[in-house]
Structure formats: C-alpha cells, structure tokens
C-alpha positions as CSV (number, residue, x, y, z in Angstrom):
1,X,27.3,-22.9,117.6
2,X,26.0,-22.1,114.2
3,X,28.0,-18.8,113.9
4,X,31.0,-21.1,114.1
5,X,30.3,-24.0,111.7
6,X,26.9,-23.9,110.5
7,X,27.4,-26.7,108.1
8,X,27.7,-28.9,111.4
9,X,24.9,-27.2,113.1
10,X,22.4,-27.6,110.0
11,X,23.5,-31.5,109.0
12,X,26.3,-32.9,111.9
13,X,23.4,-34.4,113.5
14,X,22.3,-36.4,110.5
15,X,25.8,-37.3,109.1
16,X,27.0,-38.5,113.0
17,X,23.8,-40.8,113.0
18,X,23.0,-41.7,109.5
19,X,24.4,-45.0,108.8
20,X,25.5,-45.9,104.9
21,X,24.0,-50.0,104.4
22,X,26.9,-52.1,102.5
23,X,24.4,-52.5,99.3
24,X,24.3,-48.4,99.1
25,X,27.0,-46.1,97.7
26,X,25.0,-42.8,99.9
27,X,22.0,-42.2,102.0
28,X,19.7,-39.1,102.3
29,X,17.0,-38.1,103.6
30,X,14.5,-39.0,101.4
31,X,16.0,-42.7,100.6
32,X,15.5,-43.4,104.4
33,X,11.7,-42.2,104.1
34,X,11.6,-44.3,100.9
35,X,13.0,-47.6,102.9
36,X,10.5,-47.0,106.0
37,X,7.5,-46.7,103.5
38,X,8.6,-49.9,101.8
39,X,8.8,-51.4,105.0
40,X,5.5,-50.4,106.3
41,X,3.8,-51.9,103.0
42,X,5.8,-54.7,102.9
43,X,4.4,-54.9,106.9
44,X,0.4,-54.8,105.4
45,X,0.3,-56.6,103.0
46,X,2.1,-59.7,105.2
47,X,-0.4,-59.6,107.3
48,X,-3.4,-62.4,107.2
C-alpha cells in the first residue's frame, strides 16, 4: 500500500528481484540495461 511505505511500493519490487553479481559492489537500473546491450552486441557480432 503506498500510503503505508511507499519507498517499498516504488522500488521493493526491484530490490526483492535484483540480484548484486560477486564482481559488482551495486546494481541499478541502468547498469542492467548496460549488461543486456553488451550482451546483445557481443550476440551479433559472434555470429557468422
């Protein structure tokens, strides 16, 4: 209920299902766009 605790409304989502890797000290949104975007070249260009 966001009139309760709308810290947890807005962002308990993301912090309950946002995983921190062992090779980073924090994670946001925009570093987990970064990653997928790296992955996705990285995807093209192995390709034949």
């Amino acid at each position: 209920d966001p009139c309760d605790d709308f810290y947890d409304f807005a962002c308990g989502s993301f912090v309950r299902h946002t995983r921190i890797p062992d090779d980073k000290t924090s994670v946001n949104t925009f570093s987990i766009i970064t990653d997928q975007l790296q992955e996705q070249i990285r995807a093209l260009l192995d390709e034949p």
